[in-house]
N, C-alpha and C positions, 0 to 999 in steps of 0.2 A: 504494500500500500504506500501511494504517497502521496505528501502535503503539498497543500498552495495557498500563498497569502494572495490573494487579490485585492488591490484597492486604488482609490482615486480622493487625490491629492491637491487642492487650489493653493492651501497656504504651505504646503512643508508638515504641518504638523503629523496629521495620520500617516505622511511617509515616514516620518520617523519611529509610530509606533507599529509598521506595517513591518518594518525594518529589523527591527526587533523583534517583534515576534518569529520571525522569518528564520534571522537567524538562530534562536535556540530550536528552530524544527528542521533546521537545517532542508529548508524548502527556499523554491523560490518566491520571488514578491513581484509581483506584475502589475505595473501602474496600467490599467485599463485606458486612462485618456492617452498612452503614450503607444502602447502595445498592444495588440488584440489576446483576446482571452484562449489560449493555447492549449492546446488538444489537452483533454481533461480524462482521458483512458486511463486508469490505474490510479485515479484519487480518490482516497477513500474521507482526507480529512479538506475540508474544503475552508479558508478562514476570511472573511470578507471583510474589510474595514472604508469607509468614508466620514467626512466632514459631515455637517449638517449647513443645507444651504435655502434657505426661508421655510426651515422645515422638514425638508427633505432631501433623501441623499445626491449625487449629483447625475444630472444627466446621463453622463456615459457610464456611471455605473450599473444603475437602472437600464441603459439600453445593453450592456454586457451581460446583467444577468436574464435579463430579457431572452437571448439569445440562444445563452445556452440550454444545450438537450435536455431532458429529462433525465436525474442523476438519482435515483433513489437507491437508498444504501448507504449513500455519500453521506458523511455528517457532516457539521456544517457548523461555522461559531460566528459570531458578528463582532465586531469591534470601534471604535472611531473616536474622534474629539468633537469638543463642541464651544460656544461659546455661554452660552445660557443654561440649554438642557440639552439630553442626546432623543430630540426627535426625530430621528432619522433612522431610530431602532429597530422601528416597528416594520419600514417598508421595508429591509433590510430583509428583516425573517421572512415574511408575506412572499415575498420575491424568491427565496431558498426553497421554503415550506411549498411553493407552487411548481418545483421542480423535483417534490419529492424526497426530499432532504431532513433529515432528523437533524434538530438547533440542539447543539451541546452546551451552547455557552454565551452567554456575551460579555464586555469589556468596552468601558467608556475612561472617558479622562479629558479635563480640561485643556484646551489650547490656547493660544495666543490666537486673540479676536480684534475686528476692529472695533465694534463698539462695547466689547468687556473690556480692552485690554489692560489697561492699568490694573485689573485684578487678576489678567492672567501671565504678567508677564514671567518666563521661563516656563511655558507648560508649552509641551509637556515637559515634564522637569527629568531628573533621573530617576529618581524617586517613582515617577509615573511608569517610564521605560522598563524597570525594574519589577514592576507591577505585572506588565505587558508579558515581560518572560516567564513569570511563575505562572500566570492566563496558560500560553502554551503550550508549558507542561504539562499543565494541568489538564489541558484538551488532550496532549497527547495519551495521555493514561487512561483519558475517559474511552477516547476512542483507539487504542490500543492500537498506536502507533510509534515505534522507537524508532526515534531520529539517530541518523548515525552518530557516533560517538567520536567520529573527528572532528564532529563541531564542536566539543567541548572544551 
């Protein structure tokens, strides 16, 4: 079985917790607005993270996940930052859940906003980042996936 971080990025911040998660599952992280979503045969752990953008996740995420096949079997975790709250949770699942997908998990954490920002400055922090990698181990154990151990 193996991992994929999927996500999409406007400020930096979710790439950095995409980034991180990534690397302790020693999978790859695919910015969706930059790269198409890549042949998904053999994943069984699926981990999706975005922004919140008036609400909802962005665009091209929602048209990535849109797109792809029907994955049942596949589990599946949501992740992202936000400025205020993470409503962007919910379409997130919706969007998995309608491809069949079992949600193991989610994982939010504040970023650096234009109109929080004086309360968010440094988020995500390390602190957060660190947060982000116990998340994916944590998935990996739910979903019974060990990452090679040359990542560590």
């Amino acid at each position: 079985m193996q991992a994929l971080v999927l996500y999409a990025s406007l400020t930096g911040n979710t790439k950095k917790v995409a980034r991180a998660m990534a690397e302790e599952l020693n999978a790859p992280a695919v910015d969706v607005q930059r790269e198409p979503v890549p042949d998904l045969t053999g994943v069984g752990l699926l981990v999706v993270g975005d922004g919140v953008y008036f609400g909802r996740p962005s665009r091209a995420m929602i048209r990535a996940l849109q797109g792809m096949p029907p994955l049942p079997g596949v589990r599946a975790a949501v992740f992202g930052t936000y400025g205020a709250w993470p409503q962007q949770r919910r379409k997130l699942e919706r969007l998995l859940a309608a491809k069949g997908m079992e949600i193991i998990g989610q994982f939010f954490c504040p970023g650096v906003d234009a109109l929080f920002y004086p309360l968010r400055v440094g988020r995500p922090s390390e602190g957060d980042l660190e947060r982000a990698r116990a998340f994916a181990r944590e998935l990996a154990r739910k979903a019974g996936y060990l990452p090679s151990e040359s990542s560590r």
